[in-house]
C-alpha positions as a Markdown table, in Angstrom:
| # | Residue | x | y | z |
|---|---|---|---|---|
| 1 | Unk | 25.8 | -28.3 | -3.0 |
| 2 | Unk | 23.2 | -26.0 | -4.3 |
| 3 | Unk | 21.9 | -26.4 | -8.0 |
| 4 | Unk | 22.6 | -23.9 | -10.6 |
| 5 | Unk | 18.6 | -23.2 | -10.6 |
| 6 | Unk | 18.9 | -22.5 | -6.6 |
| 7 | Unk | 21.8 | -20.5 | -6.9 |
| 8 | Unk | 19.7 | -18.8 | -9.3 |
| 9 | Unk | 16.3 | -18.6 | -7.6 |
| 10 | Unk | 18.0 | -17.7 | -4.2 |
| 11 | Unk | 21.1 | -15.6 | -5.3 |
| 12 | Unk | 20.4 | -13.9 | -8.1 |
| 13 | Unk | 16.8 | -13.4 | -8.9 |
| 14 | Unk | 16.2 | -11.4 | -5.2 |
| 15 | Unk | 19.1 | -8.8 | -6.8 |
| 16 | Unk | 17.3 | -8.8 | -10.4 |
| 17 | Unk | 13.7 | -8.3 | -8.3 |
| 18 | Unk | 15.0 | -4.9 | -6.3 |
| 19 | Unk | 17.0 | -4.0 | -9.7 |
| 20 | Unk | 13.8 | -4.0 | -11.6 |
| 21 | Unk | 11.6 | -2.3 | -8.8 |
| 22 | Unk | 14.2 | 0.6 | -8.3 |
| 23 | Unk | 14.9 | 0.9 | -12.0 |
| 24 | Unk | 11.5 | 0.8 | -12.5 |
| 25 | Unk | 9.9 | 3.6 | -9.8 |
| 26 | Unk | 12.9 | 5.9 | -11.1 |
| 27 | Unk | 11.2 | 5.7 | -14.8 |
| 28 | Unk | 7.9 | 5.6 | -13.7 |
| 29 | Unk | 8.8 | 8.9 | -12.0 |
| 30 | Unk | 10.5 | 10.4 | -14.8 |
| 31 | Unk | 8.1 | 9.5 | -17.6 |
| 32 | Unk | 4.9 | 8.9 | -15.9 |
| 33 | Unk | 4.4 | 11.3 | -12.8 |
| 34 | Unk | 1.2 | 12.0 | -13.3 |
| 35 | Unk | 0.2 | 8.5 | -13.6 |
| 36 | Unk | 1.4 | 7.6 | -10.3 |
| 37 | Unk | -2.0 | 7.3 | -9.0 |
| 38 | Unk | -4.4 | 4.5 | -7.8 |
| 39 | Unk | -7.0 | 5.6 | -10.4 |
| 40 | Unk | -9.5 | 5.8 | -8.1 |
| 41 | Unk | -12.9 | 4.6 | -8.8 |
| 42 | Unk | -14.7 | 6.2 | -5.6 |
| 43 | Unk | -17.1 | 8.3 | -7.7 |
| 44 | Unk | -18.2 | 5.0 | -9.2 |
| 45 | Unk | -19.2 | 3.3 | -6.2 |
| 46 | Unk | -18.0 | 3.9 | -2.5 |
| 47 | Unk | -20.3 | 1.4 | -0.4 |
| 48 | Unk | -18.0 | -1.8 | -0.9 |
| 49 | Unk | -14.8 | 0.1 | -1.5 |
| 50 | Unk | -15.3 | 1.9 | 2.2 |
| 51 | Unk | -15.2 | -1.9 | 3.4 |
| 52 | Unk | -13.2 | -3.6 | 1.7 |
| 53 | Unk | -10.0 | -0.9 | 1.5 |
| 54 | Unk | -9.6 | -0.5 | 5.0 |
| 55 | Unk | -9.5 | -4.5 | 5.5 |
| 56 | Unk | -7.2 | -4.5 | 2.5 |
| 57 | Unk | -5.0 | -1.7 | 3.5 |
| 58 | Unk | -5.2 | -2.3 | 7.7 |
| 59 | Unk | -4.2 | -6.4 | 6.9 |
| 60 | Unk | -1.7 | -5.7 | 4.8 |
| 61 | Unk | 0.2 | -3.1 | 6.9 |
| 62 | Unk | -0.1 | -5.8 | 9.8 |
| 63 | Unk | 1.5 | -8.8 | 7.2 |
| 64 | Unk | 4.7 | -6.3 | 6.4 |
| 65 | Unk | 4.9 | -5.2 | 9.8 |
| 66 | Unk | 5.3 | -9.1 | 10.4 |
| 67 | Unk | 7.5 | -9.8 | 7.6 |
| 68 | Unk | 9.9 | -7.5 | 9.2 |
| 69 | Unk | 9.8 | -8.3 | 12.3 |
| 70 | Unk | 10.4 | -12.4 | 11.4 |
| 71 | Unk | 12.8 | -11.8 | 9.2 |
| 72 | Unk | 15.3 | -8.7 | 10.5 |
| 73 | Unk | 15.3 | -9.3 | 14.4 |
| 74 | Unk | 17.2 | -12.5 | 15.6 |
| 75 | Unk | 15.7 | -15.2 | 17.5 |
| 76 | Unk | 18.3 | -14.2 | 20.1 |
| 77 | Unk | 17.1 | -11.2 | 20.8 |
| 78 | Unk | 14.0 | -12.1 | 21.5 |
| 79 | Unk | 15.0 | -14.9 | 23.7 |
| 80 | Unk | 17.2 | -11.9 | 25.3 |
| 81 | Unk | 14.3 | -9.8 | 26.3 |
| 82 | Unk | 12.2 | -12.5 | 28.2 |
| 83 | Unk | 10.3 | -13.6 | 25.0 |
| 84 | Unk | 10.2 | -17.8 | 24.8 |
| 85 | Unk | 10.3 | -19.5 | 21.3 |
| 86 | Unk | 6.9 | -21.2 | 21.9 |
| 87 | Unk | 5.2 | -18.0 | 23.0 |
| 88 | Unk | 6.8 | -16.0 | 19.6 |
| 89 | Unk | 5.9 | -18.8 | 17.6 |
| 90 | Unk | 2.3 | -18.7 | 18.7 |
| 91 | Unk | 2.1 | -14.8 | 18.4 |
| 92 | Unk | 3.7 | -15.2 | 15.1 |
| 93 | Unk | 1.1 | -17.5 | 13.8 |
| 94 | Unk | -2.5 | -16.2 | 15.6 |
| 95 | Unk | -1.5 | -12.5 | 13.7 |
| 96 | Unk | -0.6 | -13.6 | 10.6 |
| 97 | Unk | -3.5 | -15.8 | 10.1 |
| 98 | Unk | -5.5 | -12.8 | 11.5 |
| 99 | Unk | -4.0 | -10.1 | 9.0 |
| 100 | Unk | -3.7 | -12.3 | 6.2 |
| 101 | Unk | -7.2 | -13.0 | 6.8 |
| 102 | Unk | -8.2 | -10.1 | 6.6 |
| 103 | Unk | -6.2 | -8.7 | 3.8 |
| 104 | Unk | -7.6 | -11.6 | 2.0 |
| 105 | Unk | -11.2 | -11.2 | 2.6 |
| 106 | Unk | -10.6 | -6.8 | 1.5 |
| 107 | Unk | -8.7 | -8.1 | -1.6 |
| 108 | Unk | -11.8 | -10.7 | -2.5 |
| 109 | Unk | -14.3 | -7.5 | -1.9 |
| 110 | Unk | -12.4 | -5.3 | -3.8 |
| 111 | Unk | -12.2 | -7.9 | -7.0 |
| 112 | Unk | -15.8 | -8.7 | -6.7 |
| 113 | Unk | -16.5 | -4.6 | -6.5 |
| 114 | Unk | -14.5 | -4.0 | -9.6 |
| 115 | Unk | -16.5 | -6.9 | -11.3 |
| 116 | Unk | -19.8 | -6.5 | -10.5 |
| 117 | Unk | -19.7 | -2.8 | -10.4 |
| 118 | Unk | -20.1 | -2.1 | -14.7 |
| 119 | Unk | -18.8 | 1.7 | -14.3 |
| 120 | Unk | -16.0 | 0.4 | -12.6 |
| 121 | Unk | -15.5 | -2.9 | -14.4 |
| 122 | Unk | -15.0 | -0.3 | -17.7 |
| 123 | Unk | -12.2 | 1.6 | -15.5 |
| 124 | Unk | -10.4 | -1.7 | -15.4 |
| 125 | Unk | -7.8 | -2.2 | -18.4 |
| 126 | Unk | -5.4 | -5.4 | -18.4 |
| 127 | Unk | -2.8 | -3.8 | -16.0 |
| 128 | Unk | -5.2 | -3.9 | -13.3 |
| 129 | Unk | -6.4 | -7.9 | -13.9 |
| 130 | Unk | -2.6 | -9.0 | -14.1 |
| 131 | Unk | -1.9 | -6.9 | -11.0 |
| 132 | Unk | -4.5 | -8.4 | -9.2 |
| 133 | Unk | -3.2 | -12.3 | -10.2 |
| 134 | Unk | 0.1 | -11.7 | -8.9 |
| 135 | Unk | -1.7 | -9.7 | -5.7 |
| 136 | Unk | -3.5 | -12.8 | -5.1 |
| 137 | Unk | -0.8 | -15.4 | -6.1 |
| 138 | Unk | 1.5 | -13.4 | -3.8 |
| 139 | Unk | -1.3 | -13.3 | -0.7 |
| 140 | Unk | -2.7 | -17.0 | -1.7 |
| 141 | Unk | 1.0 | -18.6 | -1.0 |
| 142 | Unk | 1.4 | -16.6 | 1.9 |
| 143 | Unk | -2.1 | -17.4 | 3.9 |
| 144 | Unk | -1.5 | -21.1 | 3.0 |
| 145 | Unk | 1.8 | -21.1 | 4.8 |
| 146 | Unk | 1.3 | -19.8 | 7.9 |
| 147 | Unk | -1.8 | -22.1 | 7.7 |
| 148 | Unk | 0.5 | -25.2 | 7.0 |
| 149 | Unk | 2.9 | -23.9 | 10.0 |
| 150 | Unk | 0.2 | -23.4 | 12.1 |
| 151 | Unk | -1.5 | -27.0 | 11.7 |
| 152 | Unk | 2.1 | -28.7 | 11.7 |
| 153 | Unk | 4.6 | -26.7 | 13.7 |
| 154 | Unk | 7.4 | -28.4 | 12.6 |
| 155 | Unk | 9.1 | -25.6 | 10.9 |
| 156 | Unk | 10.9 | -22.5 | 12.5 |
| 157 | Unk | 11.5 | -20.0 | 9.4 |
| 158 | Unk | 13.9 | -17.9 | 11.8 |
| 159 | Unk | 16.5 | -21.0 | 11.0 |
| 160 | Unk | 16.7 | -20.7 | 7.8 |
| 161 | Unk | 14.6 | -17.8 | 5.8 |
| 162 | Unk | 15.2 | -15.0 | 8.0 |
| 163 | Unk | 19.2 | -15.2 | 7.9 |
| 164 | Unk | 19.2 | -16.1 | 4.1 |
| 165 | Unk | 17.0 | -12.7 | 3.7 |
| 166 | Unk | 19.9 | -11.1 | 5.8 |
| 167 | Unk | 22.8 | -12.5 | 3.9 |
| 168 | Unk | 21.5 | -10.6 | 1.0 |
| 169 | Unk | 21.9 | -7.3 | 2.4 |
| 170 | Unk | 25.8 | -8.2 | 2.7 |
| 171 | Unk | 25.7 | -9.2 | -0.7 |
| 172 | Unk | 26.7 | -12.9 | 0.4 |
| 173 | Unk | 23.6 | -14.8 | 0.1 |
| 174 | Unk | 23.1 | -18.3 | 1.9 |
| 175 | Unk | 21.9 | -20.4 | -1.0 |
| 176 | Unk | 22.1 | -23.4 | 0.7 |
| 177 | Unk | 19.7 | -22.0 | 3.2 |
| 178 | Unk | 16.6 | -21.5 | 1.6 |
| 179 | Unk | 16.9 | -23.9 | -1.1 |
| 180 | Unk | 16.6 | -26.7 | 2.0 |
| 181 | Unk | 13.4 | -24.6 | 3.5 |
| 182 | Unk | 9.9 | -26.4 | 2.8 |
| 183 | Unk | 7.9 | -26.2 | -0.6 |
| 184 | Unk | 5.6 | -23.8 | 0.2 |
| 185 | Unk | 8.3 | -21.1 | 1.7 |
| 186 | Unk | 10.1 | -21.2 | -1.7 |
| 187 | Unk | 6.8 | -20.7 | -3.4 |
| 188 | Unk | 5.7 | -17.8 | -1.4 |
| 189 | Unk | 9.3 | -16.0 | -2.1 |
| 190 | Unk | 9.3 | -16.4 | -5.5 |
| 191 | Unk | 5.9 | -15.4 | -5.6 |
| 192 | Unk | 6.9 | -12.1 | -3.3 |
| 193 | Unk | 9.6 | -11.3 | -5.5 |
| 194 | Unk | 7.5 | -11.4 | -8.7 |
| 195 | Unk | 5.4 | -8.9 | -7.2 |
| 196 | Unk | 8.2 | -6.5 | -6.2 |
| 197 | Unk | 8.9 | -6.4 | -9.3 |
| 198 | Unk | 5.8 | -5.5 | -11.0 |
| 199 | Unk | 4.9 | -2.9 | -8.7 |
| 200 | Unk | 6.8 | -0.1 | -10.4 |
| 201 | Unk | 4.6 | -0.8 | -13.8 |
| 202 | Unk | 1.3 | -0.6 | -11.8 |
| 203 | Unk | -1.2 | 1.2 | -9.9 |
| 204 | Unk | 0.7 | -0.5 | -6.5 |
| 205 | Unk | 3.1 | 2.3 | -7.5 |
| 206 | Unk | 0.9 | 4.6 | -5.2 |
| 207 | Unk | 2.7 | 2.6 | -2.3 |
| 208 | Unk | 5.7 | 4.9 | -2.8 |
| 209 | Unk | 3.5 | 8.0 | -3.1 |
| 210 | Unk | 3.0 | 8.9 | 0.5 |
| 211 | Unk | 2.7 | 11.9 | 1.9 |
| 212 | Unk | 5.5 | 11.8 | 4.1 |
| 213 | Unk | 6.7 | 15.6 | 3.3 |
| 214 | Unk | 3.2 | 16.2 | 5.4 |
| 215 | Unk | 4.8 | 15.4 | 8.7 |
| 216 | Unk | 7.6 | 18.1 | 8.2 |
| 217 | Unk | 5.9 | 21.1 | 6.2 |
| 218 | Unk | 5.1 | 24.0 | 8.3 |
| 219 | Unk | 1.5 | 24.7 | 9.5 |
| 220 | Unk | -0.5 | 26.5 | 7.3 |
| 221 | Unk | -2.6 | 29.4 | 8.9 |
| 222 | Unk | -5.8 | 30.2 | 7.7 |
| 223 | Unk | -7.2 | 33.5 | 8.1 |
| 224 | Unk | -10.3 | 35.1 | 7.9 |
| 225 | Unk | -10.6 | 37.7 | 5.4 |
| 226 | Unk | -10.9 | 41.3 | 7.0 |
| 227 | Unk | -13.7 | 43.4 | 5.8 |
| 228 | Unk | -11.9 | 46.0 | 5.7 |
| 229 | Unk | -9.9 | 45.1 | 2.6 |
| 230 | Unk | -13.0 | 44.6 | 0.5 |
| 231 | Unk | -13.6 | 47.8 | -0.6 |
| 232 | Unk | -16.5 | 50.3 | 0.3 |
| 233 | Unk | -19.6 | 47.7 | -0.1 |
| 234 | Unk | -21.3 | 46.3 | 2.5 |
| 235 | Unk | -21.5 | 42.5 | 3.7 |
| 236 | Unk | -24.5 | 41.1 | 3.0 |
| 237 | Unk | -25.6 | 37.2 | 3.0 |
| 238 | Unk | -27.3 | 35.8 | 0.4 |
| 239 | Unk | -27.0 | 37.1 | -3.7 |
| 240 | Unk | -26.0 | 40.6 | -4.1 |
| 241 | Unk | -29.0 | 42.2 | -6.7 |
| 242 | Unk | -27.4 | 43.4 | -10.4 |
| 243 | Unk | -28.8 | 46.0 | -12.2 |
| 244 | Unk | -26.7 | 45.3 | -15.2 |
């Protein structure tokens, strides 16, 4: 039988987590819409940042593309469309220790940007530095275990993780499963979780700031200017002389 600090960890806190993030995006939104922003620090310095962003950004779509995948689509249906465990299990591993790799290495470029960079240092108030330890707690236990997967293969999360994360969507969580999962699952969890729910009260807000609304606006036509609308004088280039 589960412990009152698994039942806890593993069926309460995930509901508290997604409580606090929505909660806290809806007064983030209300009270703070203008500082729903990255607060970028381009003009400061671009050279690292146009490296180490796109590793960030590109690894980390890659990881939560993962995520989803492992964790929403039944072993079943893989094994239904042709797809052996051995060969999904070797996928699984070779992309996430690629993508977390290199979400890792952008997220080390990025800290060591905003530390040796002294304009950009400056920018950086006590938000950011506690942001960036649960970034790195959260990416740190997630690198280590697919590492520890990948040198042991003894574990297949898709037994136990993936239809706990399930349950909770049917607001019957399986306990029982993921409190019996290895050490460094748990770990990685509780760390995703902790960051979920600091997100609303940071500059990882910008996540929910997409610009979606782009891929259904209508075009906007530009149009030259007709000269004929701009009145009797002629066009010339250059500075138009002023006898004033």
């Amino acid at each position: 039988m589960p412990s009152p600090v698994d039942i806890f960890l593993w069926g309460a806190f995930p509901y508290i987590a997604v409580a606090i993030l929505i909660s806290g995006l809806i007064w983030r939104y209300r009270y703070d819409k203008f500082g729903w922003t990255t607060r970028s620090s381009e003009l400061y310095e671009s050279r690292l940042l146009r490296w180490g962003s796109p590793m960030f950004h590109f690894g980390l779509l890659v990881v939560l593309l993962g995520h989803i995948l492992g964790l929403f689509i039944p072993a079943g249906w893989t094994a239904a469309v042709g797809v052996s465990e051995t060969f999904y299990s070797f996928l699984a591993v070779t992309l996430g220790i690629v993508a977390g790799v290199l979400t890792y290495a952008g997220i080390a470029l990025l800290i060591w940007r905003r530390r040796t960079t002294g304009p950009v240092f400056l920018a950086t108030t006590v938000n950011d530095k506690a942001m960036y330890v649960f970034l790195v707690a959260a990416l740190t236990a997630g690198l280590a275990t697919t590492l520890i997967n990948a040198s042991t293969l003894h574990y297949d999360y898709r037994v136990d993780v993936s239809p706990w994360v399930r349950s909770l969507f049917v607001f019957q969580p399986e306990v029982a499963l993921m409190a019996r999962t290895p050490i460094e699952y748990r770990v990685h969890t509780i760390t995703g979780l902790v960051l979920f729910a600091i997100v609303p009260f940071t500059r990882l807000v910008h996540a929910f700031a997409a610009p979606v609304q782009y891929l259904f606006r209508p075009y906007i036509v530009y149009r030259a200017r007709d000269p004929r609308n701009l009145g009797t004088a002629a066009l010339r280039p250059g500075w138009k002389r002023s006898d004033v």
